[in-house]
C-alpha positions as CSV (number, residue, x, y, z in Angstrom):
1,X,101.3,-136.3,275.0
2,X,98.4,-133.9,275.9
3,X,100.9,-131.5,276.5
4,X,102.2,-131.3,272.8
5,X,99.2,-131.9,270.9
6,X,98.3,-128.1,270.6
7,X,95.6,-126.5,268.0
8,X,98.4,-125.8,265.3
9,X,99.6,-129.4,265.8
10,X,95.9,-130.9,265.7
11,X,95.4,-128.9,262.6
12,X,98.4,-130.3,260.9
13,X,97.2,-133.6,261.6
14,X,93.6,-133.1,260.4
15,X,95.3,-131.2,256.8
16,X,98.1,-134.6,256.1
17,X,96.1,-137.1,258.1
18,X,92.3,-136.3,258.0
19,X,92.1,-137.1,261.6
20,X,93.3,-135.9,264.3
21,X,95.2,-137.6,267.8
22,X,92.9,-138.4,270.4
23,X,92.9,-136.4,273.4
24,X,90.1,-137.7,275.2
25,X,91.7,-140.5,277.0
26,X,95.3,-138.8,277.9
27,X,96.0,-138.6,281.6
28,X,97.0,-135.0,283.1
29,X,100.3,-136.6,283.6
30,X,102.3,-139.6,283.0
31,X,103.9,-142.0,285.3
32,X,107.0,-144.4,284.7
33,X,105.6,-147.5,284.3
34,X,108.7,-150.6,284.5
35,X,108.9,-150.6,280.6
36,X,110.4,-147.2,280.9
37,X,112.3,-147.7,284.2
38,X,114.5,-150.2,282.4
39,X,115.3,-148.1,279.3
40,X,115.7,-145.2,281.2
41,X,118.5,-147.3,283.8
42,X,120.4,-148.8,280.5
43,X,120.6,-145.8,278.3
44,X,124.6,-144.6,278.6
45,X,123.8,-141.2,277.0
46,X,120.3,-138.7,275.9
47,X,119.8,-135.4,274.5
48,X,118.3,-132.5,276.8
49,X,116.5,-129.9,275.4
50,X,116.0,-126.7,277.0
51,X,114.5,-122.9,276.0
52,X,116.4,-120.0,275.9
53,X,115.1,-116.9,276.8
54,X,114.5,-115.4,273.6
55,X,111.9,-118.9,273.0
56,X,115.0,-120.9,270.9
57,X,115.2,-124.2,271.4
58,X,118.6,-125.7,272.5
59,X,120.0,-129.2,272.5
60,X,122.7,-131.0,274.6
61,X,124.2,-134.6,274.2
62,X,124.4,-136.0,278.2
63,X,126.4,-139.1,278.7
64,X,127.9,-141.4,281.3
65,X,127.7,-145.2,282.3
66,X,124.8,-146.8,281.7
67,X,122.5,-146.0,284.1
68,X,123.5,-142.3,285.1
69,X,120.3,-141.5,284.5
70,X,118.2,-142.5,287.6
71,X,114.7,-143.1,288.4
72,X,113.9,-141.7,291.7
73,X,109.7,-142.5,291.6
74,X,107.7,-143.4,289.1
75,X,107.3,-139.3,288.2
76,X,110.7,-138.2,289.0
77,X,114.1,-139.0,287.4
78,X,117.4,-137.2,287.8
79,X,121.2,-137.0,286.7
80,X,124.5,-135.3,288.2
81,X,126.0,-132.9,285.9
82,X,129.5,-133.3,285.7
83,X,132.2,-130.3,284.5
84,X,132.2,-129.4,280.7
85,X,132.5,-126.7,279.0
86,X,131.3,-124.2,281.3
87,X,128.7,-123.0,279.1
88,X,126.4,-123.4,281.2
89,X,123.4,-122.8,278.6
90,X,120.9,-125.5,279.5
91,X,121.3,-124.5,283.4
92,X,120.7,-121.2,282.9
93,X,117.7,-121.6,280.4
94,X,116.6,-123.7,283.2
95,X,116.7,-120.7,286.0
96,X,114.3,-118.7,283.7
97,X,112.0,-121.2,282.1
98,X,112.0,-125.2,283.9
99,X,110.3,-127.3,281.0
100,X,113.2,-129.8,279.6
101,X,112.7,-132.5,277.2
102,X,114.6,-135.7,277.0
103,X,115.0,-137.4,273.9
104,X,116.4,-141.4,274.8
105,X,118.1,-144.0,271.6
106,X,118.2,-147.2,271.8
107,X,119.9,-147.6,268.1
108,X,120.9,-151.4,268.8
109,X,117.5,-152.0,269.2
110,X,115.6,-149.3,266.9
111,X,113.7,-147.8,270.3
112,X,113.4,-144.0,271.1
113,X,111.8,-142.4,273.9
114,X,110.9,-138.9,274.4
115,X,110.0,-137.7,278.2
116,X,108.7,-134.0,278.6
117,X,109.3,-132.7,282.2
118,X,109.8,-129.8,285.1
119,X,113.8,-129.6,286.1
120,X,115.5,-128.0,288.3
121,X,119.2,-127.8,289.0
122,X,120.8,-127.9,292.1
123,X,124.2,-127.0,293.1
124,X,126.1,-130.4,293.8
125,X,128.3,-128.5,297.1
126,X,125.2,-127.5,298.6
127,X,123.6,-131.3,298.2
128,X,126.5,-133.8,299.0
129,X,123.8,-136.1,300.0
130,X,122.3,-136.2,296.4
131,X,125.6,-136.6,294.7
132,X,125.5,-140.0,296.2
133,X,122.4,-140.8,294.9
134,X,122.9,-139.6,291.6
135,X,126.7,-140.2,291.0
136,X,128.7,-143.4,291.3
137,X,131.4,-143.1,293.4
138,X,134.2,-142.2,290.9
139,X,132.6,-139.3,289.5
140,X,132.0,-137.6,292.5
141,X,134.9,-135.2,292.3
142,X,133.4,-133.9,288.9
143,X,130.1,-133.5,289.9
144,X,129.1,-129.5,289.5
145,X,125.3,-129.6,289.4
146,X,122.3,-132.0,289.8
147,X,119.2,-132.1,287.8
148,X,115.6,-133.4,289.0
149,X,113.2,-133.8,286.4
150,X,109.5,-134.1,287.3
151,X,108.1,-135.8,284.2
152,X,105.0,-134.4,282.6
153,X,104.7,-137.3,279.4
154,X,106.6,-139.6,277.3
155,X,106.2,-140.7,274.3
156,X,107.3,-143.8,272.7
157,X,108.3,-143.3,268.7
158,X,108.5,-146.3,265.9
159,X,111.2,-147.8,265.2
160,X,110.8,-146.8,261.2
161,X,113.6,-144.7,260.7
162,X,116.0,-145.8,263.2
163,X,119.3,-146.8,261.9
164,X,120.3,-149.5,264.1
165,X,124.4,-148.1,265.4
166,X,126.2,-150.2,268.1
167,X,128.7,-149.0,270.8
168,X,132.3,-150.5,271.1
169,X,131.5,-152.3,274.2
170,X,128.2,-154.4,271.7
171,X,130.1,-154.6,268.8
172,X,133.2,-156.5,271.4
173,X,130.4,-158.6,272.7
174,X,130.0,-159.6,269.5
175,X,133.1,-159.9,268.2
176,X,135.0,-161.7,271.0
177,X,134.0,-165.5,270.3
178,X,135.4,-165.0,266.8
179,X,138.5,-163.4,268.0
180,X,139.0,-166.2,270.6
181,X,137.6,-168.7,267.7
182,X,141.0,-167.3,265.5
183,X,143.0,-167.4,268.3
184,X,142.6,-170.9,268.5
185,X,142.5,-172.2,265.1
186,X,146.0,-170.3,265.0
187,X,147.3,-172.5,267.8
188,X,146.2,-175.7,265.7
189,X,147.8,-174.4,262.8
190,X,151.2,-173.6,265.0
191,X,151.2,-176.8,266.7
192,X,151.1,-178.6,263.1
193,X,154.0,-176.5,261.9
């Protein structure tokens, strides 16, 4: 959080809030502790954010099974990249300028978390070894890069604001007794007929 909280920031604060954030007690870096570990390992998709090289930010959408995203320590997580557009914007704003931002939804639940690292990418051919470690076994063949992320901080943000969405695979979840539920009542009504 240290790493964020700059003069203009701190400023900000003091002019809305009349305080400012705390900085005393923040460590020099952050490590994963299991509460993060097991959002991390369930979220199915984030949003990277990168720097160009003219200082603009930039902002990707990432997604896979849940759990694509992989803790490899409790200060390093990573992800295979598989083929896309070909773009190639975050990997090359990485090559000039490492800092990356994750930003993690949990909308079912109303949890977001934001993690501030180091990346780099590596070239999947040249690290076959890491593809299985970062890549389930059906994806290999798409696998073009892979990225390790040494995290600086996280942050944890209320839920305030969140508006609570559900993926197809909840909503089913959901959704399944009551179709079984009308399945059967249908049967009864049939087997009165």
């Amino acid at each position: 959080m240290r790493t964020v909280l700059t003069p203009s920031v701190l400023a900000a604060q003091k002019h809305y809030f009349g305080r400012q954030y705390p900085l005393e007690a923040a460590p020099a870096r952050d490590l994963l502790t299991e509460g993060e570990i097991e959002f991390i390992t369930t979220r199915d998709s984030f949003y990277l954010g990168t720097v160009t090289e003219s200082g603009w930010p930039y902002i990707q959408h990432r997604g896979g099974e849940p759990g694509f995203l992989r803790v490899l320590g409790p200060g390093r997580i990573g992800f295979a990249d598989y083929k896309g557009n070909r773009q190639m914007i975050s990997t090359g704003n990485l090559g000039a300028d490492d800092r990356v931002s994750l930003f993690l939804m949990d909308y079912r639940r109303r949890q977001r978390l934001k993690i501030l690292g180091h990346a780099r990418v590596l070239d999947a051919r040249e690290n076959t070894d890491l593809v299985g470690q970062l890549a389930e076994p059906k994806v290999h063949g798409i696998v073009e890069r892979l990225f390790l992320i040494e995290v600086l901080s996280f942050d944890w943000n209320c839920p305030k604001y969140i508006t609570p969405r559900f993926t197809l695979a909840e909503v089913e979840e959901v959704v399944a007794p009551l179709r079984q539920r009308i399945t059967d009542l249908e049967a009864q009504l049939a087997a009165r007929s």
